[in-house]
NUVEX-889279 format. One line per 8 residues: for each residue x negated, y negated, z of N, C-alpha, C. Coordinates in steps of 0.2 Angstrom, whole numbers, plus 2048, in hexadecimal, padded with zeros to 3 digits. Layout:
N
X:Y:Z:X:Y:Z:X:Y:Z  ...
***
This chain:
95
760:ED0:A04:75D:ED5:A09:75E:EDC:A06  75A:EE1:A06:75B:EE5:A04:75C:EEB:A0A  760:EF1:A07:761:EF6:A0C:75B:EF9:A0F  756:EF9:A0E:753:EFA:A0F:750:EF7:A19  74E:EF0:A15:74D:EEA:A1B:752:EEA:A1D  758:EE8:A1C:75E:EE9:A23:75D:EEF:A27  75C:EF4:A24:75C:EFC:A2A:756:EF9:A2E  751:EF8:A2C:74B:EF6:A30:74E:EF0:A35
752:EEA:A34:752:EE5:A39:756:EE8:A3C  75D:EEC:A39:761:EEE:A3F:75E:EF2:A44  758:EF9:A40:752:EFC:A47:752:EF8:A4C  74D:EF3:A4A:74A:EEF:A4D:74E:EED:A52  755:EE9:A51:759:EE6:A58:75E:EEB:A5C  75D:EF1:A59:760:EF6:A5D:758:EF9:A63  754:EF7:A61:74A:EFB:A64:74E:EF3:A69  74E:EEE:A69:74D:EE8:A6B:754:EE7:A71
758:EEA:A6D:75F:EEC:A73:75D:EF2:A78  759:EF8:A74:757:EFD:A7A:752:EF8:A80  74F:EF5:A7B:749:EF3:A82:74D:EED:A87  751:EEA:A85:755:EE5:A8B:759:EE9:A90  75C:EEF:A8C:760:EF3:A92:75E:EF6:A95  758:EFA:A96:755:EFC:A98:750:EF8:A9E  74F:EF1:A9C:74C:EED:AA1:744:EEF:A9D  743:EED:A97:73D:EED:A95:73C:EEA:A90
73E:EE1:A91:73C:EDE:A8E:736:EDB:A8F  734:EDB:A94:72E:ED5:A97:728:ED9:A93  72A:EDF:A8F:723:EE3:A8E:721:EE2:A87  719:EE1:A86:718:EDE:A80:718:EE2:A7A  717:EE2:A74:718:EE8:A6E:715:EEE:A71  70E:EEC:A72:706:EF0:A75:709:EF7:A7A  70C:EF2:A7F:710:EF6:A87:717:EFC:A83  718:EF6:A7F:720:EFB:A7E:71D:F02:A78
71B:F00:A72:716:F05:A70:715:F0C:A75  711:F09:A7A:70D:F0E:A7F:712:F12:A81  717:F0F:A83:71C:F14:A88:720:F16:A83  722:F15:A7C:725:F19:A77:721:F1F:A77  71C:F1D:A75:716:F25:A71:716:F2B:A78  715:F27:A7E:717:F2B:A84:71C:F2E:A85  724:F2A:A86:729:F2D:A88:728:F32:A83  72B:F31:A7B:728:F37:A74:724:F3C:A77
720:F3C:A79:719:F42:A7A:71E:F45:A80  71F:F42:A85:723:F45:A8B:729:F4B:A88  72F:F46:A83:734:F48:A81:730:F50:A7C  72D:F50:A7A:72A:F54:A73:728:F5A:A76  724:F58:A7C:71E:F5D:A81:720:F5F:A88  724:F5A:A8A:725:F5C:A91:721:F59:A96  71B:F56:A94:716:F53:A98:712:F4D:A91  70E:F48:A94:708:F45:A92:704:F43:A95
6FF:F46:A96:6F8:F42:A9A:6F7:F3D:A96  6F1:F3B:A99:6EF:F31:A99:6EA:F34:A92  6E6:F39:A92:6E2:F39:A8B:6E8:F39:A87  6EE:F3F:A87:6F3:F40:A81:6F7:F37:A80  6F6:F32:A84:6FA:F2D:A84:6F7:F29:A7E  6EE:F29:A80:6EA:F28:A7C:6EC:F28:A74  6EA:F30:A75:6EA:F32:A6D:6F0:F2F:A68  6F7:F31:A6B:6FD:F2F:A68:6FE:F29:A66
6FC:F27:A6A:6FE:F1C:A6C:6F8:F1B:A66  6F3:F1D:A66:6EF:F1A:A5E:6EB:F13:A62  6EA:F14:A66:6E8:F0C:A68:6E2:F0F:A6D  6DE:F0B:A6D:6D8:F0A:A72:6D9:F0D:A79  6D4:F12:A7D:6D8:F14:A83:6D7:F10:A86  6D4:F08:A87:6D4:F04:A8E:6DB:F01:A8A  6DC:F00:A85:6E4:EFE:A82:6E8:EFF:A86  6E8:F07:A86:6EE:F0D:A88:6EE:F0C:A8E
6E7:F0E:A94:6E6:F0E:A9A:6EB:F06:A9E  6E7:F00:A99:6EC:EFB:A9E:6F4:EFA:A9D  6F4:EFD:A97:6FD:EFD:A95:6FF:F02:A9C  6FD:F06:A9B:700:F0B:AA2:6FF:F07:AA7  6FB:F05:AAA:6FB:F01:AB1:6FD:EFD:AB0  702:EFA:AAC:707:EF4:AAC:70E:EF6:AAE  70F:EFD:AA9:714:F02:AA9:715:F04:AB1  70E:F07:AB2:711:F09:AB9:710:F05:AC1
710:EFD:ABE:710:EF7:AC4:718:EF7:AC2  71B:EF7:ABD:721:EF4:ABC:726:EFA:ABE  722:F03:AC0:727:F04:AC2:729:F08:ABC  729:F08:AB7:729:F0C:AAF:729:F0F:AAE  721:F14:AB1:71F:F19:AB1:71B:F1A:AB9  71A:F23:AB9:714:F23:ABD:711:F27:ABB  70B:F28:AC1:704:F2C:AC0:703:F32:AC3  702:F37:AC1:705:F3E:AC6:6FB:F41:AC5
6F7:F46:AC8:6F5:F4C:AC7:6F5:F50:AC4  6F4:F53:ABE:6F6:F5A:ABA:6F5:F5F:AC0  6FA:F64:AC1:6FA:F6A:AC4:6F6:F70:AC2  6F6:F6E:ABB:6F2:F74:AB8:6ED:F73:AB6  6E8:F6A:AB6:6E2:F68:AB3:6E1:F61:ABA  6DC:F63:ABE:6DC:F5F:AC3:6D9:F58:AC1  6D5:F5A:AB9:6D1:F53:AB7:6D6:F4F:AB3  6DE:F53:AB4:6E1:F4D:AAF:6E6:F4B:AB3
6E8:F44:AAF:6EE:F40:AB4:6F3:F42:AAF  6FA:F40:AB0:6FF:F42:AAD:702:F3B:AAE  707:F3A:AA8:70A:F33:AA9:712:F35:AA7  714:F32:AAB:71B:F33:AAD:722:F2E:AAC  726:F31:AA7:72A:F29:AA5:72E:F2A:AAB  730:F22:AAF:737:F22:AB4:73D:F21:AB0  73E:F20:AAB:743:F1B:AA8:747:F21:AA7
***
């Protein structure tokens, strides 16, 4: 194995220990992807609407769109009104 591969699998089961401590293993790549690009957009910007979740996640917006409704049945996330753009939603990490 080279050093390289090791640092990747070690990533990897440390991404796989965040998601079980957290209580986010039941989520699929697709869902946990989603709520990464978000949380990041949140942590980067301070906010991300449902378009910005889009963009960033790289994936289809009915992709994005049902990732979040899963994220926020599970409680994950919610869905807020922009205060400052009445036609945007805001998405909101709880974690």
């Amino acid at each position: 194995m080279s050093k390289i591969t090791k640092e990747l699998a070690e990533l990897a089961q440390m991404l796989i220990n965040m998601q079980i401590d957290l209580g986010l293993k039941d989520l699929n790549p697709t869902e946990a992807h989603v709520l990464l690009m978000i949380v990041r957009e949140h942590e980067l910007r301070g906010r991300c609407s449902m378009l910005k979740a889009v963009e960033v996640s790289k994936k289809s917006r009915s992709t994005v769109y049902k990732a979040i409704r899963k994220l926020v049945k599970a409680r994950i996330m919610s869905i807020q009104n922009s205060k400052t753009d009445k036609r945007s939603f805001l998405v909101i990490p709880n974690i």
